[in-house]
C-alpha positions, 0 to 999 in steps of 0.5 A, a space after each residue: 443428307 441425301 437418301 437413295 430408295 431404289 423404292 421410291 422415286 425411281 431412286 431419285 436422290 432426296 433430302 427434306 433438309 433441302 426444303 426446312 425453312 418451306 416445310 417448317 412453314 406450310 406443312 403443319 397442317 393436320 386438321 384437328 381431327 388428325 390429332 383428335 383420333 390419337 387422344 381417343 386410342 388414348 395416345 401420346 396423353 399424360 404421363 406417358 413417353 413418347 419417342 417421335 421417329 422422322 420428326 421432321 419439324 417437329 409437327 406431332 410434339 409440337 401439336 400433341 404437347 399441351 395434352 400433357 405427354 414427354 416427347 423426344 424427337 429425331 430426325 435423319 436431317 440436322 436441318 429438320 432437327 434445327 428448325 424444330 427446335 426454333 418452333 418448339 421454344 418453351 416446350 419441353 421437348 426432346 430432339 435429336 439428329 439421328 436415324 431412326 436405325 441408330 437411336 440406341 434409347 435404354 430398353 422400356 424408354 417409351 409407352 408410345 413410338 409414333 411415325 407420321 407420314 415416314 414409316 416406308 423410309 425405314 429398313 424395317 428389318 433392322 428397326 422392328 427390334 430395336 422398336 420392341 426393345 425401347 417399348 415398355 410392356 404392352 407399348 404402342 407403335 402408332 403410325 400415322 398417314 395423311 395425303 390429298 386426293 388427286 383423283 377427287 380433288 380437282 386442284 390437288 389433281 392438276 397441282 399432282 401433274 405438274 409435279 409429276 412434269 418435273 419429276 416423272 419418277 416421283 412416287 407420292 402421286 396417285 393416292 387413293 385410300 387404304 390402309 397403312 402398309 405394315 411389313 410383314 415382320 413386325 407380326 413377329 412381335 406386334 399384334 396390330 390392333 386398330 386401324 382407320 382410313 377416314 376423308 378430311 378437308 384440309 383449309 389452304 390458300 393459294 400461297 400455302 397450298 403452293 408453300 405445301 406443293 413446294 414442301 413435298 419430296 418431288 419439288 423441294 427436297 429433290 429438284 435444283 433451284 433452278 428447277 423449282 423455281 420454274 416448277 413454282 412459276 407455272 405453280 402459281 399461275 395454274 392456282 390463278 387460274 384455277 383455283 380462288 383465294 381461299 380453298 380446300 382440298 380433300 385428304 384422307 388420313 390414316 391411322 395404324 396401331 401396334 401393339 407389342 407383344 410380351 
């Protein structure tokens, strides 16, 4: 399913359905040290519910799942939802192709709501509501961001420019650090009550780094084959040129926590 933002990329048609097979492959990647700072906010551990909106290949229940949470799961693209399921056999998760402004779950459904790397897709003023609704008193909305560095990283900067050479209007580039954006109406019925900003070394090699580049919305889930196949050629020769077998790339990660409010 093609999605249109005049906000991002210039309003460049993208569907990560496109690129399911590559993200599945090379995009779960969050060091542990991602993962280790939702258990000590005390998040997304046992016994509680928790509804993970753009899912995607189901990377967060998947990773989260052996500290003992419920997880449901959805996504925009049925292509996503389906590779999901195919990584999550004999886990107990819960997925569903929908968008996160159609969900309809009972109200006080989930202790937790999580956004990993796709807060800014949704229509905010539509969601907010229906966030608080489905959350149990004093529930978590808890998003999550992790991106590489092309102003400090060498590789991912260079990695940066050739995607932009193909898709000059593409958004994602030129990262810095800095807190998650939070709109404005969820002041209305959340408090946000923690946030963190911290530098990561994420391990890659020259094929999973290329897997990962592929993967992002300004190759894979928006260029015609054509297209990213001339994109991956000039790809793998910079990382021969440039870069050895084995690497890292400089990330920082993000973490904002919601509260709700009674």
């Amino acid at each position: 399913m093609n999605i249109i933002n005049q906000k991002i990329d210039g309003g460049k048609a993208f569907d990560f359905g496109r690129t399911s097979e590559d993200y599945a492959k090379f995009r779960d990647i969050y060091p542990q040290a991602f993962y280790d700072k939702i258990i000590e906010r005390g998040m997304c551990i046992h016994e509680q519910s928790i509804l993970d909106l753009g899912t995607g290949t189901g990377v967060l229940p998947r990773n989260m799942y052996p500290h003992g949470a419920k997880w449901t799961g959805t996504d925009i693209s049925e292509n996503q939802i389906a590779q999901a399921k195919i990584l999550s056999q004999g886990m107990d998760i819960d997925y569903h192709a929908k968008s996160a402004e159609q969900l309809g779950f009972p109200d006080a459904s989930f202790d937790v709501i999580t956004a990993c790397q796709c807060f800014w897709y949704f229509d905010h003023e539509k969601i907010m509501p229906e966030l608080h609704r489905m959350l149990k008193d004093n529930g978590r909305i808890l998003v999550l961001y992790m991106a590489w560095l092309p102003f400090e990283d060498v590789i991912a900067g260079a990695s940066e420019q050739l995607v932009l050479k193909y898709s000059p209007h593409w958004s994602g580039a030129g990262e810095t650090i800095h807190p998650i954006w939070i709109p404005e109406c969820y002041q209305e019925r959340f408090t946000l009550v923690h946030h963190e900003e911290y530098r990561l070394q994420v391990p890659f090699t020259r094929e999973s780094w290329n897997g990962r580049m592929k993967a992002c919305r300004g190759v894979g889930a928006s260029l015609s084959q054509k297209e990213i196949a001339a994109w991956e050629q000039e790809h793998i020769k910079l990382l021969h040129d440039i870069a050895p077998e084995e690497f890292e790339i400089l990330h920082y990660a993000a973490i904002a926590e919601l509260q709700k409010k009674s």
